[in-house]
Backbone bond lengths (Angstrom), bond angles and torsions (degrees), N, CA, C in turn:
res aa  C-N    CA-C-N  psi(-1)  N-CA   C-N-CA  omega(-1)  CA-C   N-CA-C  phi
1 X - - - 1.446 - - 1.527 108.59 -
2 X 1.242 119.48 137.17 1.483 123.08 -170.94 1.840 105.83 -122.48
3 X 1.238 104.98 110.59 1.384 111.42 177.63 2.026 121.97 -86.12
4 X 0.876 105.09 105.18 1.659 104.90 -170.44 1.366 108.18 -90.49
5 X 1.436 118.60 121.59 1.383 126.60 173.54 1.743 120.81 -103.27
6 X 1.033 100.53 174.15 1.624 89.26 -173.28 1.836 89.01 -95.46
7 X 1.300 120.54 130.64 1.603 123.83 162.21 1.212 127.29 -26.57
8 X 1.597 94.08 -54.25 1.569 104.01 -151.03 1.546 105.60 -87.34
9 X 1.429 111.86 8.95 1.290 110.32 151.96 1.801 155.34 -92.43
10 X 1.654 58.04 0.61 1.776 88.02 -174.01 1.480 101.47 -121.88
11 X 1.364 139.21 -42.56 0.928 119.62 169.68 1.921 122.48 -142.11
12 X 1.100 115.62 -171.75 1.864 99.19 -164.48 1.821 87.81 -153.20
13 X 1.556 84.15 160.10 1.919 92.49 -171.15 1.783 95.28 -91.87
14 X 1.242 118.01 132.40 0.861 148.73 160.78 1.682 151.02 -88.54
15 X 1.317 121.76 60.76 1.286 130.82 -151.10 1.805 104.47 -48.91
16 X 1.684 109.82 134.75 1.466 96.92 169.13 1.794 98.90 -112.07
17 X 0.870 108.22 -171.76 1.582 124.58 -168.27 1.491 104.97 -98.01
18 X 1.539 112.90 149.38 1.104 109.50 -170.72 1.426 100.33 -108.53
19 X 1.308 116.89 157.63 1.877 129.68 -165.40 1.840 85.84 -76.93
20 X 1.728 117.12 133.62 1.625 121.41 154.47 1.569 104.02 -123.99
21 X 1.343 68.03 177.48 1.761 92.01 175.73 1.519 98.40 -128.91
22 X 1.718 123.19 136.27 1.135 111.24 171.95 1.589 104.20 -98.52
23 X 1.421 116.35 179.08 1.803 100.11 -167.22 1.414 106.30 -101.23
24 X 0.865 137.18 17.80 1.535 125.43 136.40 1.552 118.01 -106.30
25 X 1.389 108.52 37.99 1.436 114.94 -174.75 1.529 93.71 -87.13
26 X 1.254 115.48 172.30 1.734 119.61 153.63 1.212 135.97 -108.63
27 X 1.473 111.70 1.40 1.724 147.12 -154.18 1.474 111.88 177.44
28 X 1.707 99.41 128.00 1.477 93.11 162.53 1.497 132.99 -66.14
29 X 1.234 122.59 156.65 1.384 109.76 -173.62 1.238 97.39 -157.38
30 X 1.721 116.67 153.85 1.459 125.34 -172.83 1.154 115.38 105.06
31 X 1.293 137.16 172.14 1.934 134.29 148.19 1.220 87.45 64.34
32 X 1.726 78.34 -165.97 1.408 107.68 -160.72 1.658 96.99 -163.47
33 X 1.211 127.83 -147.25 1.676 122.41 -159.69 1.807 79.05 -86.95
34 X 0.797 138.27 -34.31 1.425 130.46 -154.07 1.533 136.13 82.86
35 X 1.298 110.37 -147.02 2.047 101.05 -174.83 1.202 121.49 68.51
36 X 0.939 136.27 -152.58 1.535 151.16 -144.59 1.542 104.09 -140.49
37 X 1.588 118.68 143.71 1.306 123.37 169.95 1.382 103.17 -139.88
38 X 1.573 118.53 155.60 1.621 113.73 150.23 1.182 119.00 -72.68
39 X 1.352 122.91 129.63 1.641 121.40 171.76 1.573 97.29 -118.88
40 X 1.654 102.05 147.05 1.668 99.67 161.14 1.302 119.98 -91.68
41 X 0.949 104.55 161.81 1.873 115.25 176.82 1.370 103.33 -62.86
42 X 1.342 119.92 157.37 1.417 130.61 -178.08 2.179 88.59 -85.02
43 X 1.536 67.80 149.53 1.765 75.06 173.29 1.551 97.63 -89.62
44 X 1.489 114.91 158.11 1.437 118.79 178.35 1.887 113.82 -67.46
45 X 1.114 90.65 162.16 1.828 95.12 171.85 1.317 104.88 -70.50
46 X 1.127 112.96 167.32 1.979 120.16 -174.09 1.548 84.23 -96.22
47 X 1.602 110.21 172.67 1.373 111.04 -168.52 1.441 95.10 -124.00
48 X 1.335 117.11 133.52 1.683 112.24 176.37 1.901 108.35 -84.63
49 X 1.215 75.95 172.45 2.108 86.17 -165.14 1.483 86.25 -57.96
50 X 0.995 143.36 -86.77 1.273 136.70 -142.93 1.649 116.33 -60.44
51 X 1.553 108.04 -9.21 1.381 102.87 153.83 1.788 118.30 -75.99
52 X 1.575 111.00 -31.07 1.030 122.91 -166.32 1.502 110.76 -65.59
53 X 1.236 105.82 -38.66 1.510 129.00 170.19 1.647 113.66 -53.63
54 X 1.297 108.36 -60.87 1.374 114.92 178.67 1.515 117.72 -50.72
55 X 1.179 110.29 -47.12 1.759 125.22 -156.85 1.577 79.74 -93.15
56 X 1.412 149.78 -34.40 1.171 135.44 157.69 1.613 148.39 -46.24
57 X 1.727 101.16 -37.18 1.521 133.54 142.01 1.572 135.29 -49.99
58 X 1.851 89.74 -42.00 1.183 90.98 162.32 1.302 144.52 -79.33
59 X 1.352 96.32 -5.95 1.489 104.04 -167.38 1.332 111.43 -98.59
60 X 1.057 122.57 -34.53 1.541 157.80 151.13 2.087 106.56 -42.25
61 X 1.404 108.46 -35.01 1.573 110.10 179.66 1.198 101.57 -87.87
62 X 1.644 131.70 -24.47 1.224 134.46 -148.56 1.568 120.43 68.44
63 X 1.555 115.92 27.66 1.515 106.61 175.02 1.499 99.51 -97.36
64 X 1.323 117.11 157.84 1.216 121.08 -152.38 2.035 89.62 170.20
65 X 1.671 127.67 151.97 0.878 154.86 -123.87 1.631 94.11 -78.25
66 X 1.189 138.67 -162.12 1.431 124.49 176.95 1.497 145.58 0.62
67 X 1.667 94.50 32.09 1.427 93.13 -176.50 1.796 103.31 -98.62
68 X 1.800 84.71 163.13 1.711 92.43 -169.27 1.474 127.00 -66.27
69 X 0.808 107.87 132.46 2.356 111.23 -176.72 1.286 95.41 -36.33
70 X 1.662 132.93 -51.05 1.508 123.36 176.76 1.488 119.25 -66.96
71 X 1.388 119.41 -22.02 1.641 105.33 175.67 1.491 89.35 -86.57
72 X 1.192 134.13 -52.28 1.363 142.39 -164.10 1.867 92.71 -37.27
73 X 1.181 108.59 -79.92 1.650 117.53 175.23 0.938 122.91 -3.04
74 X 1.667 105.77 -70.99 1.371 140.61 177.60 1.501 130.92 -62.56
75 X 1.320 100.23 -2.75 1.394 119.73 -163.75 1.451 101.64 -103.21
76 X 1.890 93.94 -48.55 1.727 110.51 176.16 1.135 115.51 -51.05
77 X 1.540 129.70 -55.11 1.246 157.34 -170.11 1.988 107.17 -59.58
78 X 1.361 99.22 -56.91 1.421 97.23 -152.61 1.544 93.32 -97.76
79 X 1.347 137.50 -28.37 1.163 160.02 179.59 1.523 123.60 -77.39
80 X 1.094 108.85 -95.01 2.019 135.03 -178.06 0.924 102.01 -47.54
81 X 1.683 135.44 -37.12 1.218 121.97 -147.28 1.622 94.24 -87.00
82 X 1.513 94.89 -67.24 1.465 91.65 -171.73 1.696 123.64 -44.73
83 X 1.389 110.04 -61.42 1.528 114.22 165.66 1.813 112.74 -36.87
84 X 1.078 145.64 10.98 1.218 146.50 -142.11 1.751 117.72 -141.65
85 X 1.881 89.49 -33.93 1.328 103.90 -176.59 2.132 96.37 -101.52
C-alpha cells in the first residue's frame, strides 16, 4: 500500500550559500558547494502542563488576540484568577 502525502508539508527547498573567496583573500572561506536542498521543518516543542493550563483558561475566559485592556482586565479579575488558584 503506498501512502501519498503532499511535500510541502513536510518539507521546503532551502537555499545554502555558496563557498567565496574575496580578492584579497588567501583562501576561500564560508559555504559550501551551494544550490538548493530539501530541509524539514523543525517539529514543534512539546508544551508543559502549565502552558496547557494557561491556553486552557484562556479559552474557557474568552481571551484570545486583540482583545480590549478593559475586557482583558476583567477577564483577569473575574475569570483567570479564580480558575488559576
Amino acid at each position: 500500500m503506498v501512502v501519498i502525502m503532499n511535500i510541502s508539508d513536510v518539507y521546503y527547498s532551502k537555499k545554502r550559500p555558496k563557498a567565496y573567496k574575496a580578492s584579497d583573500a588567501a583562501y576561500v572561506v564560508g559555504g559550501n558547494k551551494g544550490g538548493r536542498v530539501f530541509a524539514a521543518y523543525p517539529r514543534p516543542y512539546p508544551i508543559t502542563s502549565q502552558q496547557k493550563k494557561v491556553r486552557d483558561v484562556a479559552a474557557k475566559c474568552g481571551i484570545k488576540k486583540g482583545i480590549s485592556k478593559s475586557a482583558l482586565q476583567k477577564a483577569m479579575v473575574d475569570c483567570v484568577k479564580p480558575a488559576m488558584q
